[in-house]
C-alpha positions in Angstrom: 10.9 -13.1 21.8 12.1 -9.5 23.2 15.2 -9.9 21.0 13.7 -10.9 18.1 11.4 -7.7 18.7 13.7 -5.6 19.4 16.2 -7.0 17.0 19.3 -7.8 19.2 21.6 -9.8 17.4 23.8 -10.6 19.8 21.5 -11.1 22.4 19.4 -13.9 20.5 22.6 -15.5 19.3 23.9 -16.1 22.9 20.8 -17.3 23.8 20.7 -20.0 20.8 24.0 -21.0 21.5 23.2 -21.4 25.0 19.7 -23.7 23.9 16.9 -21.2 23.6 14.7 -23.4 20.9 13.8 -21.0 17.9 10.7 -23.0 17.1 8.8 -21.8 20.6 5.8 -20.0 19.8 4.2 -16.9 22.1 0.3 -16.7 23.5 -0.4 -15.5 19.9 1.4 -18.4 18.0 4.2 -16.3 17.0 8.0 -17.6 16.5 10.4 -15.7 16.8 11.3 -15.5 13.3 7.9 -14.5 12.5 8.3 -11.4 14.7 11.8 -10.7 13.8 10.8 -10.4 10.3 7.3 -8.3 11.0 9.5 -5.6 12.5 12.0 -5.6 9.6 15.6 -7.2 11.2 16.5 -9.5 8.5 19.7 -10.0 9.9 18.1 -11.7 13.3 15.7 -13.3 10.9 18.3 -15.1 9.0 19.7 -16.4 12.0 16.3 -17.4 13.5 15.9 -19.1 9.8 19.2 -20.9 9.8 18.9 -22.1 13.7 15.3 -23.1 13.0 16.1 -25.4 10.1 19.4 -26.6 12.3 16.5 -27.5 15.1 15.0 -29.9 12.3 17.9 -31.5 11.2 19.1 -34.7 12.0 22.3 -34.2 14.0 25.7 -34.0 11.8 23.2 -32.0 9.2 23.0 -28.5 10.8 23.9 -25.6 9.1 26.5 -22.9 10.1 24.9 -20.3 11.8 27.6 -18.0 12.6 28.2 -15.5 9.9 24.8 -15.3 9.4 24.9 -11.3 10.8 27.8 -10.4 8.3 26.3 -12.5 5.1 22.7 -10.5 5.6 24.3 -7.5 6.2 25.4 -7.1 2.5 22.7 -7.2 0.7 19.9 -6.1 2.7 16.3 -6.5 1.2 13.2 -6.4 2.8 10.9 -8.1 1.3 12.5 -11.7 2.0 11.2 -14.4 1.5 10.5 -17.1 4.5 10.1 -20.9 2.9 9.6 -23.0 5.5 
């Protein structure tokens, strides 16, 4: 949750790779996506997005996650859009 609040890429991405389950909500019911997004990192939050929906997959279905950074990185909005 510090990562996604302080918007460490990196960080939040080694800690997904190594497991860290994206769907894990804090005392106030807060995912990490949801805070990622409230403080504006839209890169974080599309890898929060993309691991999230991986999470819910059945296995052989997930998404690639990787160049999530560079893809959101060129064309930054902020006022995405979270379906989930």
């Amino acid at each position: 949750m510090a990562s996604a609040m302080d918007g460490s890429f990196m960080i939040a991405r080694k800690l997904l790779d190594a497991g860290a389950d994206p769907r894990l909500r804090n005392k106030w019911g807060m995912t990490a996506l949801a805070i990622a997004d409230c403080f504006g990192h839209s890169a974080l939050a599309v890898l929060l997005e993309e691991r999230t929906r991986d999470a819910r997959a059945p296995k052989g279905l997930q998404s690639s996650a990787k160049d999530s950074y560079d893809n959101s990185t060129q064309g930054k909005s902020s006022n995405r859009q979270i379906l989930e």
